[in-house]
C-alpha positions, 0 to 999 in steps of 0.5 A, spaced: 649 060 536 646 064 529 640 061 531 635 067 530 630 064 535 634 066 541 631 071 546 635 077 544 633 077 537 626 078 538 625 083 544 626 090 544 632 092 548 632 098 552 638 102 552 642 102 558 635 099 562 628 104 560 631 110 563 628 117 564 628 123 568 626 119 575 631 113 573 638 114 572 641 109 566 644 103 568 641 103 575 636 098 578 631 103 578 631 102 570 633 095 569 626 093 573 622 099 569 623 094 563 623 087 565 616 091 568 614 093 560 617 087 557 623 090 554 630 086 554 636 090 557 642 093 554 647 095 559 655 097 560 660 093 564 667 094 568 671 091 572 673 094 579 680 092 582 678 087 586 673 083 580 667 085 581 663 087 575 660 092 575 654 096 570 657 102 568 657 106 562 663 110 562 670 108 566 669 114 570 663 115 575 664 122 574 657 123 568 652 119 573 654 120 580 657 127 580 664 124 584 670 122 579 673 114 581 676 111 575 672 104 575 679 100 574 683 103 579 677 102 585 675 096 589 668 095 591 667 097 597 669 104 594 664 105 590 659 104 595 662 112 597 657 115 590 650 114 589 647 116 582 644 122 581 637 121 580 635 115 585 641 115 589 642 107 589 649 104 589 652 103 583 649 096 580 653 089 580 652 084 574 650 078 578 645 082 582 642 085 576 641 078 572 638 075 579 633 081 579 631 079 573 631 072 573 631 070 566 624 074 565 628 078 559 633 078 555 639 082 557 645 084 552 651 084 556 657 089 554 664 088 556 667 096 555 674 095 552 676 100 547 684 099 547 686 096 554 682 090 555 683 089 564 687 082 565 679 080 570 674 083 565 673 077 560 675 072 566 669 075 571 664 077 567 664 068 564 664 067 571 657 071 572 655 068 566 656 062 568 653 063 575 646 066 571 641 059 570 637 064 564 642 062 558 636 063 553 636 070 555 643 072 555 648 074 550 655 079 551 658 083 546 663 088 546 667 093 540 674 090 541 674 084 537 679 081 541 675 080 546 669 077 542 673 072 540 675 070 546 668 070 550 667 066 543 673 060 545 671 061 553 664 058 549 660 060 555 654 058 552 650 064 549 651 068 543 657 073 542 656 079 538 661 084 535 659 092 536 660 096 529 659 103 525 662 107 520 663 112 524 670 110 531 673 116 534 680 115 535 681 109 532 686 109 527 684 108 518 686 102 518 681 100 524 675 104 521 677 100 515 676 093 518 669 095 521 668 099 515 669 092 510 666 086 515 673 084 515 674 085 523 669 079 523 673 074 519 678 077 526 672 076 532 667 070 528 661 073 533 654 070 532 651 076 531 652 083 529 650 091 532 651 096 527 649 103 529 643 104 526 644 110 520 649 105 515 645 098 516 641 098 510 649 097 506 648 092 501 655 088 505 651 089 512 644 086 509 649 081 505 651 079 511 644 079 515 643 072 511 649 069 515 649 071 521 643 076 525 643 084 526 643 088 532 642 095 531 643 101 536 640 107 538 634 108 536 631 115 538 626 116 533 620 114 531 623 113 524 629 110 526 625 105 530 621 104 523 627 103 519 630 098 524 624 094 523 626 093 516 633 092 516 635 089 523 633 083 526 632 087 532 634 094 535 637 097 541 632 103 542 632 109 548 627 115 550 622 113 545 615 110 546 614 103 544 608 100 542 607 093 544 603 089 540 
């Protein structure tokens, strides 16, 4: 799998979907605005109570809909009572997200799992994945190196990655240590890597590179985009233009 030809190595991926002020993140009105614009597609997931996947952010929907539900602790059908603030839709689901964009980009996955990891949320998120025919435009990762490495022994058939930085709030020394010297990777052995964007250019993160590809994130700027450009072998990129070539 470190096999830099795939997908989501060689396409520009909009954070959270290509969202602006008439298309909230992570909704269908921004993840079909990039497959629109070419781009490939970084989006968040959870798990509600009754196994459905859905693409949140945050574990609260009180930031995108104004209404505070914990995504853990609902069913589905309970989120069909909050729309997001911009379009109004529904909170999106994994699976029709990926049925939109029927492998026409690539989208990265994020499994949101900090410290508690929800006994359905690696089991429901293989069981799209193995739904979706596209594998050569799909990857999944996630921060929680417990959950790399088992999306890596379920061998789903894409690429995992490990997300990174220096920089973890309220992780404890010992865990900012892990991350800081590579060594959380002997833990996840990920097919891939995302570091955020201001400590990559590191000589142990570009000794790494060598080894296995690296992702980078949020690229906001013009000068982010170009440094990205030099020591990433792609990037995660929101509220920018983008020139295609």
């Amino acid at each position: 799998m470190h096999n830099k030809a795939h997908a989501i190595y060689n396409t520009d991926l909009a954070h959270r979907g290509l969202h602006n002020n008439t298309a909230d993140e992570n909704s269908m009105a921004a993840f079909k605005l990039a497959v629109e614009n070419g781009f490939g597609i970084e989006l968040d997931v959870h798990v509600t109570k009754d196994n459905y996947v859905v693409v949140m952010h945050d574990l609260s929907t009180l930031r995108t809909t104004g209404i505070d539900l914990k995504l853990t602790e609902v069913n589905y059908e309970d989120l069909n009572e909050v729309k997001l603030l911009i379009t109004k839709e529904n909170i999106p689901l994994l699976k029709d997200v990926l049925t939109m964009v029927d492998g026409k980009v690539p989208v990265l996955i994020e499994l949101k799992a900090e410290n508690n990891v929800p006994d359905n949320l690696i089991s429901e998120v293989i069981k799209v994945v193995d739904e979706f025919k596209h594998h050569g435009n799909l990857a999944v990762q996630a921060f929680n190196p417990y959950v790399v490495k088992n999306l890596k022994k379920a061998k789903i058939g894409v690429p995992v990655g490990q997300l990174m930085s220096d920089n973890l709030p309220g992780q404890s020394k010992f865990v900012h240590f892990m991350y800081r010297s590579l060594l959380v990777l002997s833990v996840s052995k990920p097919d891939f890597f995302n570091y955020e964007v201001k400590y990559i250019a590191k000589r142990r993160i570009q000794r790494r590179r060598k080894r296995i590809p690296l992702i980078t994130w949020t690229i906001d700027t013009d000068e982010k985009y170009n440094y990205a450009q030099k020591y990433a072998d792609n990037c995660i990129f929101e509220l920018i233009d983008i020139k295609k070539e």
